[in-house]
C-alpha positions in Angstrom: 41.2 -7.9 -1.2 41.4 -5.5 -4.1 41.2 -8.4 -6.7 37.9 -9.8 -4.9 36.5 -6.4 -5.0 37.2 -6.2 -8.5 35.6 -9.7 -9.6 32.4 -8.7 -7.6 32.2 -5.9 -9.5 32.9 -7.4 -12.9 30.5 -9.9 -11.6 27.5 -7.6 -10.6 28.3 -5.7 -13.8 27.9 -9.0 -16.3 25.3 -9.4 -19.0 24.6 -12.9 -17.9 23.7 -11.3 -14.2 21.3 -9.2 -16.2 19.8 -12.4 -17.8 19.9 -14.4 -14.9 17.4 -11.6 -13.0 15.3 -11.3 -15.5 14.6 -14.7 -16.0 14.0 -15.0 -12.0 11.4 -11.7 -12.4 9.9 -13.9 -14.7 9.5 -16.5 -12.9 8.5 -15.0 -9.8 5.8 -13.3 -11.7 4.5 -16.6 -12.5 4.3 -18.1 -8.9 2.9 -14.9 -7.8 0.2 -14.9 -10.7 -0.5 -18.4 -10.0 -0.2 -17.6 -5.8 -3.4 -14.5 -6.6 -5.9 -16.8 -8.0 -6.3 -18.4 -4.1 -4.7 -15.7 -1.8 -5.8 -12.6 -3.9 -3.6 -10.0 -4.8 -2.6 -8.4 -1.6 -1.0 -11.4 -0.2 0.4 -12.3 -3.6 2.0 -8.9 -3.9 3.5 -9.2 -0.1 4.8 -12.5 -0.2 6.6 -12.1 -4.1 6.8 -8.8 -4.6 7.5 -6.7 -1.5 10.1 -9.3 -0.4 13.5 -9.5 0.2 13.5 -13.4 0.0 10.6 -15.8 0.4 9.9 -19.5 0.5 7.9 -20.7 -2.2 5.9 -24.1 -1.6 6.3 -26.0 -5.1 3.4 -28.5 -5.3 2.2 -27.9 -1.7 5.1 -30.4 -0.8 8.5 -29.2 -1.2 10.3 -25.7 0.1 11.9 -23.7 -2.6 13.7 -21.0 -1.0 14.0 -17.4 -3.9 14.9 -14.0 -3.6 11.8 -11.8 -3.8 10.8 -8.9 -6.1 12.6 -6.4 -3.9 15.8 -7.8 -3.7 16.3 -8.6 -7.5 15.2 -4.7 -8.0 17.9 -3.6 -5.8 20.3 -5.8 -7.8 19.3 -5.3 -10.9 19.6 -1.7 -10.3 23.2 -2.3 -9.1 24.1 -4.3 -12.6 22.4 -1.1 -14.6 24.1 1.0 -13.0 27.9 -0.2 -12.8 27.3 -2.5 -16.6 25.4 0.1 -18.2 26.7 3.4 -17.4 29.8 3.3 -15.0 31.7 0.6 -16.7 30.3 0.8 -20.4 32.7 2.6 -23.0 32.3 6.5 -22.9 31.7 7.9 -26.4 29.1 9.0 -29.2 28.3 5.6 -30.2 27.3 4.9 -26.8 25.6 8.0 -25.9 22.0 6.7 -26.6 22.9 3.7 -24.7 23.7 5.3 -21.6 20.5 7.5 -21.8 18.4 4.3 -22.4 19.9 2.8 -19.2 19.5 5.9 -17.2 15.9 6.2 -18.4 15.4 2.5 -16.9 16.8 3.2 -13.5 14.3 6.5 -13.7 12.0 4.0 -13.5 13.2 1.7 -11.1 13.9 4.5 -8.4 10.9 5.7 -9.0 8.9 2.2 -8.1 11.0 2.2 -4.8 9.4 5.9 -4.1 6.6 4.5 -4.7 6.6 1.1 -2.3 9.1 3.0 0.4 6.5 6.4 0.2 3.4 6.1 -1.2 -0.2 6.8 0.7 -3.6 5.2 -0.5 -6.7 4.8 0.7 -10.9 5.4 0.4 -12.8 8.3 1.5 -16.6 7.8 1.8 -18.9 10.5 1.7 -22.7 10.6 1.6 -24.0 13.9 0.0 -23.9 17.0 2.3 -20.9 15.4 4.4 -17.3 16.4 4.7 -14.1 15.0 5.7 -10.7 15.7 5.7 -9.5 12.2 7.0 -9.0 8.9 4.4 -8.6 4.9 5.7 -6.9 2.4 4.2 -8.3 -0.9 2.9 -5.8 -3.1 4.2 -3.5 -1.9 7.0 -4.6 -1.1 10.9 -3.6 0.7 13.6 -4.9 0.6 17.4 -5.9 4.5 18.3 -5.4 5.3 22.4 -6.7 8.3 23.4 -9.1 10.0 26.3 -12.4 9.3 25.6 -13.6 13.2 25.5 -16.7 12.5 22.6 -14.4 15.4 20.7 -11.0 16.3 19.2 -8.5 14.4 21.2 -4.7 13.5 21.4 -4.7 10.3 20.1 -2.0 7.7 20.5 -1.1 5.1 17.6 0.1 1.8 17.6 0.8 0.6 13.3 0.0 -2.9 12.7 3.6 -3.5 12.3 4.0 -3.5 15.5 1.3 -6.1 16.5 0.3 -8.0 14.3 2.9 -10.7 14.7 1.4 -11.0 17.9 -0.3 -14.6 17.4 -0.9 -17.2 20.1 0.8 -16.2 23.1 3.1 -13.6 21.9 3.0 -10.3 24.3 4.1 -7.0 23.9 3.8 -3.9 26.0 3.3 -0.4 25.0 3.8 2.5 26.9 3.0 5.9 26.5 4.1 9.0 27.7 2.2 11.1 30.2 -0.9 8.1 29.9 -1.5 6.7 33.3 -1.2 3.1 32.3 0.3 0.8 29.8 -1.2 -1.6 27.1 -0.6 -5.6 26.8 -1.7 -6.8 23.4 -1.8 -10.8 22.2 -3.5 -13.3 20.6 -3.7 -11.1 17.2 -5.8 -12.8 14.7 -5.7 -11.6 10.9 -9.2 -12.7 10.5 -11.6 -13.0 13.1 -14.8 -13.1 14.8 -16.0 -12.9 18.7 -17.7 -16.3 20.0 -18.6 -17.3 23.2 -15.8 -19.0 25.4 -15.6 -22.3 25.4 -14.6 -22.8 29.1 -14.6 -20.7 31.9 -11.9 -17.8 32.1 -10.8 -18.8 28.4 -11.8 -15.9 26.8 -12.8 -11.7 28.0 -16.4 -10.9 29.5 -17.4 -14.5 28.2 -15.9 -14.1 24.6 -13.2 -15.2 23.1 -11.7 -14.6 19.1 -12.4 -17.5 17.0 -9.8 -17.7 14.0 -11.6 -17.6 10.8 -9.8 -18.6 7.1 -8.6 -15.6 6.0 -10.5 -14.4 2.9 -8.4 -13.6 -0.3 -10.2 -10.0 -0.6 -7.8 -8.3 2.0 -10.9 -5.7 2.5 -13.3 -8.6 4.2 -10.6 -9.8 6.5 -11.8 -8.4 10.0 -8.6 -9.0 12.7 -8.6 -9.0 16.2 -6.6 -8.8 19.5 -6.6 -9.6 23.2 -6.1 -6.2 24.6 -4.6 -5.8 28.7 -4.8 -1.9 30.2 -2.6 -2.2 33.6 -2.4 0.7 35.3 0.6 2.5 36.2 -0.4 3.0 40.4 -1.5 -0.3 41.9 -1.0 -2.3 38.6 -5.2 -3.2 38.5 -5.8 -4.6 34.7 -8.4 -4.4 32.8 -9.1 -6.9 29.2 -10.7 -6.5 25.8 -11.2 -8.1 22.9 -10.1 -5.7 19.7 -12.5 -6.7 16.9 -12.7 -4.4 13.5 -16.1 -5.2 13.4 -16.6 -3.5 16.2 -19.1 -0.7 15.9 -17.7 1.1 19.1 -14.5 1.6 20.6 -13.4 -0.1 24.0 -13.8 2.3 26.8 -12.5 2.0 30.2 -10.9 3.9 33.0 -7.6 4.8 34.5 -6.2 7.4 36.9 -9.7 9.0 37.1 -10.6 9.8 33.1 -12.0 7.8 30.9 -10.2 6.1 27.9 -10.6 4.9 24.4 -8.8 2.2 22.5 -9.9 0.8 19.1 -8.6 -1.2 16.2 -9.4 0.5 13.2 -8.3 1.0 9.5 -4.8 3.4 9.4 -6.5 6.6 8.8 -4.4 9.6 7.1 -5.2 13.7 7.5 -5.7 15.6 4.4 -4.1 19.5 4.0 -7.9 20.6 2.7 -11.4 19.3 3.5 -13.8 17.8 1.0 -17.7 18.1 0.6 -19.7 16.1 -1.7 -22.5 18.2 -3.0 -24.2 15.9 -5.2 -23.5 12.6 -6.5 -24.5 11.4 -9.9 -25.2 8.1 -11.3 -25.9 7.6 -14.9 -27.4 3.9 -16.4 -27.0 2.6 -19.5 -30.3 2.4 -21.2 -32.4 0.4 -20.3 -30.1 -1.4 -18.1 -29.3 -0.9 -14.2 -25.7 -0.7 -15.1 -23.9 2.5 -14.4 -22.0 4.2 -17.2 -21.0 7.2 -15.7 -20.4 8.3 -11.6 -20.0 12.3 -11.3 -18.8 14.3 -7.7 -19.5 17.4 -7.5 -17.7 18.6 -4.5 -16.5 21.6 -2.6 -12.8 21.6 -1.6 -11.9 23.7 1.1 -8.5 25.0 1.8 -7.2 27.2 4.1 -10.9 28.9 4.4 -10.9 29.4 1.0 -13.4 27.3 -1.0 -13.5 26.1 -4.5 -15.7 23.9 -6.5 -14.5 21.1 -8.3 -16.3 17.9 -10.4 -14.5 14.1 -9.8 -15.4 11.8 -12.7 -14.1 8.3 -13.5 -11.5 10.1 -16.0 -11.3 13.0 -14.4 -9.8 12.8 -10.9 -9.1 15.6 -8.6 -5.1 16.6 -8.0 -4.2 19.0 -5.3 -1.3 19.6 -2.7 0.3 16.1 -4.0 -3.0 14.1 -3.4 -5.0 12.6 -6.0 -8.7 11.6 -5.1 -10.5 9.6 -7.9 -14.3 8.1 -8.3 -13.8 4.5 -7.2 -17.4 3.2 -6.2 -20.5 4.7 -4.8 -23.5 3.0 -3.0 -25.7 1.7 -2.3 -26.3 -0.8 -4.9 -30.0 -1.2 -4.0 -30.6 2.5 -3.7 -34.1 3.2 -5.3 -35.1 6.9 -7.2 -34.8 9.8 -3.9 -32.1 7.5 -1.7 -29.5 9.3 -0.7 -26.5 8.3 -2.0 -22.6 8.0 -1.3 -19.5 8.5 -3.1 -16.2 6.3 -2.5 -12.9 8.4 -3.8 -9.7 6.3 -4.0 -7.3 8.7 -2.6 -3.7 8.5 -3.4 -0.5 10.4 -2.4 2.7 9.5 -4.6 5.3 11.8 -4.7 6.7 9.1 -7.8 3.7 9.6 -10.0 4.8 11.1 -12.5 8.4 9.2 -12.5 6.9 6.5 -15.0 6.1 9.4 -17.6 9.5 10.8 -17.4 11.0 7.1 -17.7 9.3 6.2 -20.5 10.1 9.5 -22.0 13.9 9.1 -21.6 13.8 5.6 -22.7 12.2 7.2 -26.4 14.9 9.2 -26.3 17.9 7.1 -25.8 16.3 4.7 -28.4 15.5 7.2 -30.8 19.3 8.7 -30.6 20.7 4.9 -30.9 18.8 3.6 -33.7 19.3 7.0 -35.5 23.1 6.4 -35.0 22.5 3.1 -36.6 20.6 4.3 -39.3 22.8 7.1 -40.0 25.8 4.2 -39.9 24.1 2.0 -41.9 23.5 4.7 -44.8 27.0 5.8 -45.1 28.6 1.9 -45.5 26.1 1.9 -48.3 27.1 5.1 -49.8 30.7 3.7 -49.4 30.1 1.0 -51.4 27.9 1.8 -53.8 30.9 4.1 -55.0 
């Protein structure tokens, strides 16, 4: 046992481990390259680089099973860890080494911060509104909650938790103190209502039809079959779940009405933001924009402060970082009113790259100086 233990770790610990990852994050950044010019780049970066393993299709034809992204991180953090600092000879000579090495696994722990605990997402505003809320561009939820026109208790089902629910896959959710349960199926990742084919097929005469999903993750519109049964007397009621939907479903149970939507995951910001004015600036003689300019009002804890959100110059507060991503409309003529669209990001690793890359100088300016400093005294040596 012991001497297995210790040829695993002189094996996770090898150089040619170290060469054998990086060759295979080479290659996977290949096929996932290659894998973004038809799928786009949020199903390229799920399938290669969020995975643990995957199953790579060479030519269409023939399975090629890999570890993904993730996993060879893990490792390779393993092999820098027990090769490059635990196991590596302790001493001067080393010393920049062994900052180097830590400054790479700065890095690499701060990427998995990043993937495990980062929040981003788009806030829209047209001038004179506010919002405190932001919505992501790729990842859903289904909101329950009483259908009051106000505030309400909502309850949230993550798209986790669904969206594996193709063909006639069921799940049940149940909620406490709600007077009836939800049966969602029949989850499509890209979709559109039609009218049903035959009879009873489909819900209130419509059915999903399954559309090719689009490589832009932002066009892809799901959709699910959704079944309220009731707690007393069992009496179900369908939807269909559609993101295109302008309005939520609404029915009722145990004497209230109810709401149940599918809808972008939406976040809660610790301070509100107004967008006073918006400002476009065109290159001359051109209709293309060189410049967008916020001018916005952030309000915190009753307290309100004025701030301006440039392309350059985004807005950092409480851990969130809200930049100018986009504004509209495109065909907006001289007196439309116009909207701003802030790409709002919460990273508690942002700054982990910075300090990485800092640590890395470092160790690599200690090591070549001990070099240098080497190098200068054999030649002294033998020029005596």
């Amino acid at each position: 046992m012991r001497q297995a233990l210790k040829k695993t770790m002189d094996v996770l610990a090898s150089f040619p481990l170290s060469c054998v990852l990086f060759l295979l994050l080479l290659l996977l950044t290949y096929l996932g390259t290659l894998y973004q010019v038809e799928h786009g780049l949020y199903q390229a970066q799920r399938r290669y680089f969020e995975s643990l393993v995957l199953v790579h299709w060479a030519f269409g034809r023939f399975p090629i099973p890999l570890p993904g992204t993730y996993l060879l991180l893990i490792v390779l953090a393993v092999n820098l860890t027990l090769g490059g600092i635990v196991r590596v000879r302790m001493g001067w000579s080393k010393f920049g080494i062994l900052i180097t090495h830590a400054g790479i696994l700065v890095m690499l722990a701060g990427s998995f911060v990043t993937y495990r605990y980062s929040t981003a997402g788009h806030m829209t505003l047209y001038e004179g509104e506010s919002s405190s809320e932001f919505q992501s561009s790729n990842e859903w939820e289904i909101a329950v909650g009483e259908a009051t026109g106000g505030p309400t208790r909502e309850y949230l089902i993550p798209a986790r938790d669904f969206m594996h629910l193709s063909g006639t896959r069921t799940r049940t959710f149940r909620f406490p103190d709600l007077p009836f349960e939800l049966i969602l199926r029949g989850f499509a990742p890209n979709a559109r209502p039609t009218p049903e084919k035959k009879p009873g097929e489909g819900v209130d005469g419509f059915m999903l039809m399954s559309q090719e999903r689009s490589r832009e993750e932002e066009a892809n519109l799901p959709g699910i079959v959704a079944v309220l049964r009731e707690s007393q007397g069992g009496a179900k009621r369908s939807a269909l779940l559609w993101a295109g939907a302008f309005q939520p479903w609404v029915t009722s149970a145990g004497g209230k009405a109810w709401a149940v939507e599918l809808r972008p995951r939406r976040w809660t910001l610790p301070f509100t933001i107004t967008l006073d004015k918006f400002t476009r600036e065109l290159h001359p003689q051109t209709n293309m924009p060189s410049k967008f300019i916020s001018d916005v009002t952030k309000t915190e804890q009753g307290v309100a402060q004025q701030a301006r959100i440039t392309m350059n110059e985004p807005l950092r507060n409480l851990g969130y970082t809200l930049y100018q991503s986009s504004w509209g409309p495109s065909n907006a003529r001289p007196g439309d009113r116009l909207y701003s669209v802030f790409a709002v990001v919460r990273n508690p690793a942002e700054q982990f790259p910075l300090y990485s890359c800092l640590i890395i100088t470092i160790g690599m300016a200690i090591h070549f100086m001990q070099k240098l400093t080497a190098y200068l005294r054999a030649e002294r040596r033998r020029s005596r």
